[in-house]
N, CA and C atoms as an extended XYZ file, in Angstrom:
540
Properties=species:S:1:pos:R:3:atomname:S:1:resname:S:1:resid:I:1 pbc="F F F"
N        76.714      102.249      103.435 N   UNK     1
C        77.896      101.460      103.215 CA  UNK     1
C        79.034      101.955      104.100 C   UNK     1
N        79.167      103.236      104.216 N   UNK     2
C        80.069      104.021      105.193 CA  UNK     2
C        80.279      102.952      106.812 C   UNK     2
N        78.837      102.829      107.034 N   UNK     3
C        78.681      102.584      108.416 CA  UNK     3
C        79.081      100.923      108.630 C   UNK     3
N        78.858      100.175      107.477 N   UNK     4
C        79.831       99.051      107.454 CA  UNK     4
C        80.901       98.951      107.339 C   UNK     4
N        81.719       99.582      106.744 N   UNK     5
C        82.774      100.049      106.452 CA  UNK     5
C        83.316      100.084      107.636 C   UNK     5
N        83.040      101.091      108.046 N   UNK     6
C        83.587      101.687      109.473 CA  UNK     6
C        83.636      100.210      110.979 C   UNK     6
N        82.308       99.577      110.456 N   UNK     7
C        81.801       98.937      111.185 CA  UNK     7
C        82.879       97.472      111.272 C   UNK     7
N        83.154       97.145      110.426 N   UNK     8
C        84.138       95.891      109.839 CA  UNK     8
C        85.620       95.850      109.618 C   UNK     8
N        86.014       97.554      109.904 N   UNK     9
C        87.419       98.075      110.267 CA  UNK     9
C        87.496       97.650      111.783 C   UNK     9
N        86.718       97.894      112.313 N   UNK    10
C        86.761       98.017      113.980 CA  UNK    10
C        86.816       96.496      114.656 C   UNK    10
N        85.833       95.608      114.341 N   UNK    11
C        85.580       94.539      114.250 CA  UNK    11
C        87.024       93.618      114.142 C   UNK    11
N        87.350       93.988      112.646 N   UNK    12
C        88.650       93.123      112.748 CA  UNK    12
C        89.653       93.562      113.133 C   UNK    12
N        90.024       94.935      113.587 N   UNK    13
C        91.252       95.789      114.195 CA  UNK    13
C        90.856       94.974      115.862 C   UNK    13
N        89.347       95.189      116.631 N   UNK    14
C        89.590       94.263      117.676 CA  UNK    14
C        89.975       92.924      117.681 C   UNK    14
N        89.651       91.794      116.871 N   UNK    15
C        89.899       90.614      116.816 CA  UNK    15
C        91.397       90.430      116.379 C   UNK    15
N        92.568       91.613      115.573 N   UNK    16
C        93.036       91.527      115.613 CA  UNK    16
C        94.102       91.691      116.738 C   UNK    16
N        93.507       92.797      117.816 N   UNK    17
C        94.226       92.969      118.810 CA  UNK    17
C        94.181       92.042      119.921 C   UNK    17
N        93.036       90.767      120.035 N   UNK    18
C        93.356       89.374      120.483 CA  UNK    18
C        94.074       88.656      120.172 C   UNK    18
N        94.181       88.629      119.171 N   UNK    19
C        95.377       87.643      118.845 CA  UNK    19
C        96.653       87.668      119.721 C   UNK    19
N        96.738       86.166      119.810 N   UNK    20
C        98.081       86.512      120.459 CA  UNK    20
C        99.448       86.164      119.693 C   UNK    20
N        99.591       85.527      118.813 N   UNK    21
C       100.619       85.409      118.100 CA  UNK    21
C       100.663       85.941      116.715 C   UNK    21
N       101.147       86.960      116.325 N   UNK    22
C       101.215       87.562      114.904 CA  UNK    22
C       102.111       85.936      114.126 C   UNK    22
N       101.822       85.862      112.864 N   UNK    23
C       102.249       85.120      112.199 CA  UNK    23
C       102.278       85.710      110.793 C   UNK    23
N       102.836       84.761      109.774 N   UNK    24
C       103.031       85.404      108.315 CA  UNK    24
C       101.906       85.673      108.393 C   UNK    24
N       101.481       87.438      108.116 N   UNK    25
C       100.667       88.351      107.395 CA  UNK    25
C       100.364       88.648      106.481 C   UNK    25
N        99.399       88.828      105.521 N   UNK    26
C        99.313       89.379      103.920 CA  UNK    26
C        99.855       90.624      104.380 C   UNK    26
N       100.551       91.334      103.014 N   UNK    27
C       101.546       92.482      103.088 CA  UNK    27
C       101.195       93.407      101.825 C   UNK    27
N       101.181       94.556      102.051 N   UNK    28
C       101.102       95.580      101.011 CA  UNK    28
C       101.937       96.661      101.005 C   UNK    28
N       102.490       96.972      100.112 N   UNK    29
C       103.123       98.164       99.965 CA  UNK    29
C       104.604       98.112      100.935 C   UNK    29
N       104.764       96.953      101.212 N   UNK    30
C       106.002       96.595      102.643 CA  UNK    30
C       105.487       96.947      103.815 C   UNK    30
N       104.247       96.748      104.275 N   UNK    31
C       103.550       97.215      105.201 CA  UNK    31
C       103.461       95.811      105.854 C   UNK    31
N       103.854       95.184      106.844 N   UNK    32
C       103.161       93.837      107.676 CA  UNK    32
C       102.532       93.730      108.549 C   UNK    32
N       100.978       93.818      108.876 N   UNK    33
C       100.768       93.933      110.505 CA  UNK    33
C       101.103       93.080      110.956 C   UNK    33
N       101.374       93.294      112.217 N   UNK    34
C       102.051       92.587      113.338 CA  UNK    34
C       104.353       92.382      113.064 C   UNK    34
N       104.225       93.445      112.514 N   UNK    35
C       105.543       93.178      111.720 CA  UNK    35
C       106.079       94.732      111.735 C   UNK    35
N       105.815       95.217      110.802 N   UNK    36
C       106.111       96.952      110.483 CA  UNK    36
C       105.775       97.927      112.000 C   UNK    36
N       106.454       98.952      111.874 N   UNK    37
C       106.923       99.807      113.197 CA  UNK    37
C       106.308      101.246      111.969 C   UNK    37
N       105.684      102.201      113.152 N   UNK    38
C       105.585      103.437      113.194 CA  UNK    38
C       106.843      104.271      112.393 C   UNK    38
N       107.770      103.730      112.780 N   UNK    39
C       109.357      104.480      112.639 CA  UNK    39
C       109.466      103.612      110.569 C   UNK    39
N       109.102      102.444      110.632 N   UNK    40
C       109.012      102.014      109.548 CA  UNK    40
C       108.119      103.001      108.194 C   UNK    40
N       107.255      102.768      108.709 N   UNK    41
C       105.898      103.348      107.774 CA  UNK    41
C       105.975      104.705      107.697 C   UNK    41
N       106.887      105.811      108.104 N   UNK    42
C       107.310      106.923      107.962 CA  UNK    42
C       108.061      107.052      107.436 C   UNK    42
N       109.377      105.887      107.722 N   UNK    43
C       109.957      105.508      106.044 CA  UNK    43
C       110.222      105.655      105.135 C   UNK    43
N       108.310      104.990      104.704 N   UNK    44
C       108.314      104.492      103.840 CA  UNK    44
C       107.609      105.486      103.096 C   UNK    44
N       106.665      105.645      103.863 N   UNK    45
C       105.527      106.977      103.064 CA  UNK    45
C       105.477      108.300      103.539 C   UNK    45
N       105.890      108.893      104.402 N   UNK    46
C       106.518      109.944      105.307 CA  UNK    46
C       105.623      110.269      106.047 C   UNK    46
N       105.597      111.800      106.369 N   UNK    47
C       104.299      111.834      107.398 CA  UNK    47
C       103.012      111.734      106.377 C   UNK    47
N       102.293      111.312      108.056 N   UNK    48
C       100.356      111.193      107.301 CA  UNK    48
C       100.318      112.455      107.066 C   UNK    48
N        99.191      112.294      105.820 N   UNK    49
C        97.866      113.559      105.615 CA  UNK    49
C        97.601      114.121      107.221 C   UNK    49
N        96.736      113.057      108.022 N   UNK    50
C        96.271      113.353      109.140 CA  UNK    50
C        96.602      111.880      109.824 C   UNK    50
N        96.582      112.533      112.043 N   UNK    51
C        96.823      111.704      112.598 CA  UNK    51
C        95.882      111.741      113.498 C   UNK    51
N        95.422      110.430      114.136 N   UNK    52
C        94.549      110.649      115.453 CA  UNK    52
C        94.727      109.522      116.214 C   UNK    52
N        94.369      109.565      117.709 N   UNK    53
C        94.679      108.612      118.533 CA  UNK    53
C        93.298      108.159      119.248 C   UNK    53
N        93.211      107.199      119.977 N   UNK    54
C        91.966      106.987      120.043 CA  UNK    54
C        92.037      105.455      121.252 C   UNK    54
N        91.342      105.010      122.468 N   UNK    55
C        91.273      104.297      123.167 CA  UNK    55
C        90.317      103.045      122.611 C   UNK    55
N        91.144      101.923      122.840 N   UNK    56
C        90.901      100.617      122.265 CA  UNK    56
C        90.643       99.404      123.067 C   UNK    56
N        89.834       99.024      123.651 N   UNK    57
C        89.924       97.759      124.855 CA  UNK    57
C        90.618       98.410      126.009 C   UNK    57
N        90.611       99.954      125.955 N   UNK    58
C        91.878      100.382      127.518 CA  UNK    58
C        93.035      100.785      126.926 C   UNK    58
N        93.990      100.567      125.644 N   UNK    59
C        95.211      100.548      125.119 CA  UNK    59
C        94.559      101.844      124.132 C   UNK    59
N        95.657      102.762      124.321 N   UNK    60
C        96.366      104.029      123.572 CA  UNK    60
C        96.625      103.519      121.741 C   UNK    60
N        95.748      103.685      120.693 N   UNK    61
C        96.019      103.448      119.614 CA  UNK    61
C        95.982      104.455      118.479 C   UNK    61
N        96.695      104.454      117.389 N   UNK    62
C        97.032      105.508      116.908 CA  UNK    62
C        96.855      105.292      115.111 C   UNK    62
N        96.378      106.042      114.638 N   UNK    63
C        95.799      106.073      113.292 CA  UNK    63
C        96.803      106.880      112.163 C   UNK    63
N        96.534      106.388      111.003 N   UNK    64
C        97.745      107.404      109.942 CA  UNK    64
C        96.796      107.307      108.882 C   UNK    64
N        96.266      108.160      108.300 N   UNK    65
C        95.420      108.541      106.653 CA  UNK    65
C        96.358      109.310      105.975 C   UNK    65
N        97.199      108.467      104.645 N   UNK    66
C        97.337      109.140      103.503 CA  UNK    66
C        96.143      109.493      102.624 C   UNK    66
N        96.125      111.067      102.512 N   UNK    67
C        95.267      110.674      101.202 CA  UNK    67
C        95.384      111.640      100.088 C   UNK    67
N        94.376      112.092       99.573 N   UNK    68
C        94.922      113.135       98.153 CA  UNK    68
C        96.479      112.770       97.438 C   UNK    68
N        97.067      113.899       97.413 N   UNK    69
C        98.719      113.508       96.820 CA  UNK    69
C        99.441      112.750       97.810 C   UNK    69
N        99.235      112.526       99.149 N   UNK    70
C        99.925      111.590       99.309 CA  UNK    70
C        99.368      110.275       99.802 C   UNK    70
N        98.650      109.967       99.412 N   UNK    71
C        98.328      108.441       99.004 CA  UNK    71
C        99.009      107.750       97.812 C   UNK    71
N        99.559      106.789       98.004 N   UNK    72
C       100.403      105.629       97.021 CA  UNK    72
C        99.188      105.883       95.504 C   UNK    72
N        99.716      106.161       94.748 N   UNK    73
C        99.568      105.549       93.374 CA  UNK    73
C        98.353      105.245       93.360 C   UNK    73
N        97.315      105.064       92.289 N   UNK    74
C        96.189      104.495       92.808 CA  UNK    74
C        95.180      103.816       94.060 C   UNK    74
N        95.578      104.692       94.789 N   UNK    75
C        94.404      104.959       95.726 CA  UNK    75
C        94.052      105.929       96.243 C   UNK    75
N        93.103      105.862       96.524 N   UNK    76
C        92.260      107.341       96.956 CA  UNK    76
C        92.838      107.556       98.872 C   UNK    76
N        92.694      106.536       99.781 N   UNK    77
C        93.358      106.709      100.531 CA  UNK    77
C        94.472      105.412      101.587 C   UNK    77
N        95.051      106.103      101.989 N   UNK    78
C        95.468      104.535      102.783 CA  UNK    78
C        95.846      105.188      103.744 C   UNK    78
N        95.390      103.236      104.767 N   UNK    79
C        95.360      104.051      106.230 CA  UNK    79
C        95.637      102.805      107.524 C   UNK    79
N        96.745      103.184      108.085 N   UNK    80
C        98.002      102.636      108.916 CA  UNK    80
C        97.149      102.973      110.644 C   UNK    80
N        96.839      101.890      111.169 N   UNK    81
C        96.447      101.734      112.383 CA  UNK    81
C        97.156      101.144      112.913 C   UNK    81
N        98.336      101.578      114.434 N   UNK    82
C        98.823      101.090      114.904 CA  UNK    82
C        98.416      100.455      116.553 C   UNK    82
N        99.120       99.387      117.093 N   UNK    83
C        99.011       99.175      118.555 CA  UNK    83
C        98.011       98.008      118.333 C   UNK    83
N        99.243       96.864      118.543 N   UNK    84
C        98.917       95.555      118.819 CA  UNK    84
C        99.175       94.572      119.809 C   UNK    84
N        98.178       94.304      120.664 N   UNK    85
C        98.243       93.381      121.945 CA  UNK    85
C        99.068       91.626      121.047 C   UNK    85
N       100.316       91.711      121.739 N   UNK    86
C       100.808       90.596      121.131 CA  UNK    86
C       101.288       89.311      123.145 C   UNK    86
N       101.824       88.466      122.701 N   UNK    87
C       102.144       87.398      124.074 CA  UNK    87
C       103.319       88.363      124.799 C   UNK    87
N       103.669       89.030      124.716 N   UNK    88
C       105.236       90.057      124.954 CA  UNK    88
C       104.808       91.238      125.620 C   UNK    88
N       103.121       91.572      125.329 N   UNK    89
C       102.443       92.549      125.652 CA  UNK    89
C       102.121       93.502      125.065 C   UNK    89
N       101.487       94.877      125.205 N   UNK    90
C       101.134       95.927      123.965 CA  UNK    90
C       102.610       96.390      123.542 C   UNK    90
N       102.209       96.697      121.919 N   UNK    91
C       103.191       97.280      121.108 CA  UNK    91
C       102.601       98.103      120.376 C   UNK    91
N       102.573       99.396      121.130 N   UNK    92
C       101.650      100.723      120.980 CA  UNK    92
C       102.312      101.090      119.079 C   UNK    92
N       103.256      100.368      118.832 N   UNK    93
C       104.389      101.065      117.698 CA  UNK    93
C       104.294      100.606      116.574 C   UNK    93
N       103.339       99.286      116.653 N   UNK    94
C       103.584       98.238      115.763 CA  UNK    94
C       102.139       98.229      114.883 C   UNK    94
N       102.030       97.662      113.273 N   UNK    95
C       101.251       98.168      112.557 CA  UNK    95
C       100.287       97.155      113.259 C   UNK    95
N        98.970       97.507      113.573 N   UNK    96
C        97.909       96.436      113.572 CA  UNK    96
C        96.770       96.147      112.533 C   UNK    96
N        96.726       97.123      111.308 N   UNK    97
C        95.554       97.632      110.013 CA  UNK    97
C        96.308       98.144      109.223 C   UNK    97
N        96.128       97.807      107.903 N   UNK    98
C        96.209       98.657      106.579 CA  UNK    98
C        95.627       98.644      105.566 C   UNK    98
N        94.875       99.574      105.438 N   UNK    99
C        93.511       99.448      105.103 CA  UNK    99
C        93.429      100.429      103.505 C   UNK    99
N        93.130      100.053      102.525 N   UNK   100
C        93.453      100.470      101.536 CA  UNK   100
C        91.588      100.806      100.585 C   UNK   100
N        91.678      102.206      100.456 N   UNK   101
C        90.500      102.638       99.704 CA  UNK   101
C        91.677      102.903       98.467 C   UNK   101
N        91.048      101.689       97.135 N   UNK   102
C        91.421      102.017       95.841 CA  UNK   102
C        90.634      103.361       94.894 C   UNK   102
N        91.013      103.770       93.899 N   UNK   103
C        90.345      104.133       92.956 CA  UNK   103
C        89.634      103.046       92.300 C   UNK   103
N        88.561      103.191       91.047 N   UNK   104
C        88.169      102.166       90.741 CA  UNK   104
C        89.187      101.596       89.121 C   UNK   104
N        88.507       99.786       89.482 N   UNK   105
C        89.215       99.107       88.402 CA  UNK   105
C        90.668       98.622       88.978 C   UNK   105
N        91.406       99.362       90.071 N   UNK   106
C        92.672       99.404       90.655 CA  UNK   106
C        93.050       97.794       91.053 C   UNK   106
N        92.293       97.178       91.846 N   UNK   107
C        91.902       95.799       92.109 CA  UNK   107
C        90.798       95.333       91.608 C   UNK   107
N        91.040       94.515       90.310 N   UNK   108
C        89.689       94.037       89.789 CA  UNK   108
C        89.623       92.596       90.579 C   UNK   108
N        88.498       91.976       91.035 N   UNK   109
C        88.448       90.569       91.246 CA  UNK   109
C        89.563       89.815       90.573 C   UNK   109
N        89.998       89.445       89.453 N   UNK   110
C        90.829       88.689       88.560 CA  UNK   110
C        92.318       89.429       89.272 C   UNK   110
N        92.316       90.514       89.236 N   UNK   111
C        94.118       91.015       90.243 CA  UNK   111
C        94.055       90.385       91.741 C   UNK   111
N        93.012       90.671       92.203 N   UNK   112
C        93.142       90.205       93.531 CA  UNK   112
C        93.496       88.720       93.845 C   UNK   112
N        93.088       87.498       92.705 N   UNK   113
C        93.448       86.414       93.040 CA  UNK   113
C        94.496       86.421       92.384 C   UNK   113
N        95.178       86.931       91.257 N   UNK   114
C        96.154       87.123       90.899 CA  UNK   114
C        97.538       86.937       91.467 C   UNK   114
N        97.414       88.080       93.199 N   UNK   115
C        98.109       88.528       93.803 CA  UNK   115
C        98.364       87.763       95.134 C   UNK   115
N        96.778       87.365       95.640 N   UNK   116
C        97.039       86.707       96.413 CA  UNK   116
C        95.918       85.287       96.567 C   UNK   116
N        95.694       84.892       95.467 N   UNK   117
C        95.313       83.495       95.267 CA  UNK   117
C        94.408       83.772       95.547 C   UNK   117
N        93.166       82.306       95.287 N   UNK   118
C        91.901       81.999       95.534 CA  UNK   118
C        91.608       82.341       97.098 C   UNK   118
N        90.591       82.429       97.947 N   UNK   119
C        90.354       83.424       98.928 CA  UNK   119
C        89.945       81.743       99.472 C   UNK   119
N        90.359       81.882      101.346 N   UNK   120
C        89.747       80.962      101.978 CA  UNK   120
C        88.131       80.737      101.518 C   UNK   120
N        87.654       81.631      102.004 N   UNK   121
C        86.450       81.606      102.184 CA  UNK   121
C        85.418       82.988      101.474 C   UNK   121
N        84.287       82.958      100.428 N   UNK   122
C        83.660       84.333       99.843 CA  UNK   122
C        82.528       84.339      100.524 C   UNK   122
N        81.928       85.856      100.461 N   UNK   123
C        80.747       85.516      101.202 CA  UNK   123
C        80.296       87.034      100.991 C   UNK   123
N        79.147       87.623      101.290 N   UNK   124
C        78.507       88.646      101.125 CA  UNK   124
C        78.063       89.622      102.452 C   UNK   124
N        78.043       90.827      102.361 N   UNK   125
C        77.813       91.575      103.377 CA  UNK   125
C        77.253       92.729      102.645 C   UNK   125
N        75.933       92.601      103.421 N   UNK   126
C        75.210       93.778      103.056 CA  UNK   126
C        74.775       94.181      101.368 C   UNK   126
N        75.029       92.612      101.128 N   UNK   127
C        74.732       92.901       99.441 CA  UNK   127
C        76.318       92.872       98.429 C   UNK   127
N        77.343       93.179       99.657 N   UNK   128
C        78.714       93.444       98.946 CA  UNK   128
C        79.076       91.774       98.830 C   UNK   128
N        79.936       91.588       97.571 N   UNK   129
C        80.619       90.521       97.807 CA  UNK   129
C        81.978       90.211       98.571 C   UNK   129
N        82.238       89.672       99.300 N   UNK   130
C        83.766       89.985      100.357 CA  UNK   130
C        84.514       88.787       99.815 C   UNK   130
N        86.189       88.551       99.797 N   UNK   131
C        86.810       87.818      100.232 CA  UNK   131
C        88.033       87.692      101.263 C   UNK   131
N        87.699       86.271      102.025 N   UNK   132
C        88.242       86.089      103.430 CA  UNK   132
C        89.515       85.749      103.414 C   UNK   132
N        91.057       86.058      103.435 N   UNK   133
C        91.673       85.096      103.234 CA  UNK   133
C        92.221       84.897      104.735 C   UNK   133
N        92.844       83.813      105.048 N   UNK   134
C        93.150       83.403      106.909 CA  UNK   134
C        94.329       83.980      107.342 C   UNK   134
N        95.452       84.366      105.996 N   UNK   135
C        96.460       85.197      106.395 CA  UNK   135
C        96.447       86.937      106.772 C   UNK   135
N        94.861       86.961      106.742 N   UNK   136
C        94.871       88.359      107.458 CA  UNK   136
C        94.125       89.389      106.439 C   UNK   136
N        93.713       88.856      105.150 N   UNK   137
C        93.081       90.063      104.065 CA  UNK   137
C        91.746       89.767      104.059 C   UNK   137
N        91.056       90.845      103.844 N   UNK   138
C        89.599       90.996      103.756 CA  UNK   138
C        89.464       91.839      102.496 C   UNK   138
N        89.171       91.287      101.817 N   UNK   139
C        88.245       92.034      100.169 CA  UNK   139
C        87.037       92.704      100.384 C   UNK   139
N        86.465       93.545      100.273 N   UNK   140
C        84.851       94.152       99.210 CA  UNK   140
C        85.092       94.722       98.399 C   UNK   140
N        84.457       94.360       97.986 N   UNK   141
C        84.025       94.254       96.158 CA  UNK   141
C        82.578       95.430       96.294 C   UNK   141
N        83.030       96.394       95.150 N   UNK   142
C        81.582       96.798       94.611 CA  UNK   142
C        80.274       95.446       94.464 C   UNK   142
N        79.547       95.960       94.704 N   UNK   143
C        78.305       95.129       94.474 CA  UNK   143
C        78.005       94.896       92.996 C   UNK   143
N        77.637       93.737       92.817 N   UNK   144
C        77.945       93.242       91.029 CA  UNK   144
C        76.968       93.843       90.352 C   UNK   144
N        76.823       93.927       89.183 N   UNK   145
C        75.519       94.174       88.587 CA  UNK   145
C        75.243       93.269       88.024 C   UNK   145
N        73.679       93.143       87.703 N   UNK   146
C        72.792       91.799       87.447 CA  UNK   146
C        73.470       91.619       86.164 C   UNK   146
N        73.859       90.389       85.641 N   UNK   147
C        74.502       89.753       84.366 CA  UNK   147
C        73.513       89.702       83.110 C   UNK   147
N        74.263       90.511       82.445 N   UNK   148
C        73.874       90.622       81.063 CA  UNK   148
C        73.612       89.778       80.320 C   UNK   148
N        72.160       89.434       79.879 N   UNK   149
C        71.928       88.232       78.537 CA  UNK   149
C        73.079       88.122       77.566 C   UNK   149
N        73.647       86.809       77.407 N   UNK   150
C        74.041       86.379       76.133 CA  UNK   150
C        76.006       87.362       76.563 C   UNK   150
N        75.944       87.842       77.579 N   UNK   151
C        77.459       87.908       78.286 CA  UNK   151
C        78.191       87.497       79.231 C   UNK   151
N        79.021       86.935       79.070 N   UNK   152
C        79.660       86.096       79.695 CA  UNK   152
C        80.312       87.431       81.049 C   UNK   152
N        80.557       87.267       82.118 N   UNK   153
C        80.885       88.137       83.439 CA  UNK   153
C        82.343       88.777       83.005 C   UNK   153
N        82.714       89.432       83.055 N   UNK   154
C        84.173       90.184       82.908 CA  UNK   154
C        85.060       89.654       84.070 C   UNK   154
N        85.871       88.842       85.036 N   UNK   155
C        85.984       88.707       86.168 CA  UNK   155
C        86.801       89.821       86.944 C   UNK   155
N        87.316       90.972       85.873 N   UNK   156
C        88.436       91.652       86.483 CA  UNK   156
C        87.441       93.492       86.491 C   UNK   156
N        85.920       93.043       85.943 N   UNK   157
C        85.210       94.067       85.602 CA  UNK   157
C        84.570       94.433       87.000 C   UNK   157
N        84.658       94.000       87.655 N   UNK   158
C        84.596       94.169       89.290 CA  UNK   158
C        85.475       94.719       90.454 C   UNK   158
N        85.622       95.855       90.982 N   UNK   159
C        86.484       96.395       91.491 CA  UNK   159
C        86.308       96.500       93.373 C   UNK   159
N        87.428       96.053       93.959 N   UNK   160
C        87.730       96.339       95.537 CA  UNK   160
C        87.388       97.230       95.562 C   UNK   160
N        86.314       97.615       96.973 N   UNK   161
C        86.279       99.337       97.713 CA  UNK   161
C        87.039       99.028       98.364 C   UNK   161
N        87.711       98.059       98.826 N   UNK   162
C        88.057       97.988      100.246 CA  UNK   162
C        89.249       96.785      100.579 C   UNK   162
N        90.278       96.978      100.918 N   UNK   163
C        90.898       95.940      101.143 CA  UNK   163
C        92.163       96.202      102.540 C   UNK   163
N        91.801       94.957      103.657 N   UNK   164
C        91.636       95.551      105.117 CA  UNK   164
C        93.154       94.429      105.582 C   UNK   164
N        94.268       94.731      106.046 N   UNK   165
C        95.524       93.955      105.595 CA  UNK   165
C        95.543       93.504      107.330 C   UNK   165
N        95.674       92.414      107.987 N   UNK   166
C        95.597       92.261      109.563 CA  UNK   166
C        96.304       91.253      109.621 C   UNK   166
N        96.397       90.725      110.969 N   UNK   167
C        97.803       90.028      111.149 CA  UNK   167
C        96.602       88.155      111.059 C   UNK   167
N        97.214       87.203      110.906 N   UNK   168
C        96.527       86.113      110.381 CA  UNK   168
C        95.200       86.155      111.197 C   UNK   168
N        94.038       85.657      110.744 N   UNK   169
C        93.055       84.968      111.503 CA  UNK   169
C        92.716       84.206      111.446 C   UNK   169
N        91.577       83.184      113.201 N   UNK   170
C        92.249       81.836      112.941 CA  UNK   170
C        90.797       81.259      112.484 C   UNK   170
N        90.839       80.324      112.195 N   UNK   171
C        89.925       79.301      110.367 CA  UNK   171
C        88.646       78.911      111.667 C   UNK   171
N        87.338       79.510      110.865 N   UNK   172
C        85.923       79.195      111.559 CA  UNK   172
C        85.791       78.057      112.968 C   UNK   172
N        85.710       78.248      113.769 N   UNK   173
C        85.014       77.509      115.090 CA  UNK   173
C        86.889       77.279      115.873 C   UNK   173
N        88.110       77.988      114.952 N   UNK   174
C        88.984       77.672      115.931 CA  UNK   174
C        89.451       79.128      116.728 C   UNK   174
N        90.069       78.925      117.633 N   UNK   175
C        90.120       79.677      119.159 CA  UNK   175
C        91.486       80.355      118.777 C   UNK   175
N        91.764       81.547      118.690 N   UNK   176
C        93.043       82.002      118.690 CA  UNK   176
C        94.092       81.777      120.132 C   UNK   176
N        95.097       81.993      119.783 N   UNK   177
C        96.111       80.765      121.101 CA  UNK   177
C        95.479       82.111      122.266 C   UNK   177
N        95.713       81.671      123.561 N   UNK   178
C        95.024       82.226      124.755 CA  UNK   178
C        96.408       83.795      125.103 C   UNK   178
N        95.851       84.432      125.284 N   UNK   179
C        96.432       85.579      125.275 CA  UNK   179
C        97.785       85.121      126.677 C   UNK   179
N        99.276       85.855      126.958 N   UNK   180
C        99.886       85.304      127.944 CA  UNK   180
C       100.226       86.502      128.515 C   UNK   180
């Protein structure tokens, strides 16, 4: 699961760094990708646990892991990836990921639509259940367990591993605007 994980951070941190126009973003914690600044998110949560930098398509990008005591409130860790190719050009400064490992129960299925409505699109990976939404959030969900005779599903008894915050993406078979 690690290696998807890892695998589906990267994935949408590149597709996010195509994009060429940031637009309203899903937001956490006052965090916006394509919105929030380095100088912001220090802020807000002060320095990271740990920092690392790392080459991206050619562009200089830079990572922030809260975790243990200073990770927000129920979660185990959170984690601020900056440097986003926008029409203006790179903005080595600017949030492009925020990527949130809960504790469990923290986001049950039933909070998550709660918070931010019914999901474009659900769908499964690797057995996990995911939801898509187009303003930029990606859900996984623990993997369900087989439903109990004669019980009705808990909907909030299901908890996020994973919830991945990016600047909008654009809706199946359409073309994000052409980079300038």
């Amino acid at each position: 699961m690690t290696r998807l994980l890892v695998l589906l951070t990267l994935v949408i941190g590149l597709a996010a760094m195509g994009m060429a126009e940031p637009a309203v973003a899903a937001m956490w914690g006052n965090i916006e990708p394509g919105v929030t600044t380095l100088e912001q998110v220090r802020d807000l949560y002060g320095r990271p646990t740990r920092e690392t930098t790392a080459k991206v398509e050619g562009y200089d990008t830079s990572q922030w892991v809260y975790e243990r005591s200073q990770a927000p409130e129920g979660l185990i860790r959170l984690t601020v990836d900056f440097g986003l190719l926008t029409p203006s050009g790179y903005q080595p400064l600017v949030v492009r990921l925020v990527t949130l490992d809960p504790k469990p129960l923290i986001f049950g299925r039933k909070t998550v639509i709660d918070g931010w409505g019914l999901p474009d699109r659900e769908g499964s990976m690797e057995g996990l259940p995911t939801f898509i939404y187009r303003d930029g959030l990606f859900v996984l969900f623990e993997k369900k367990p087989p439903p109990k005779k004669d019980e009705e599903e808990e909907d909030n008894s299901i908890s996020a591993v994973r919830l991945i915050f990016s600047i909008p993406q654009p809706a199946p078979g359409e073309k994000p605007a052409p980079k300038q």
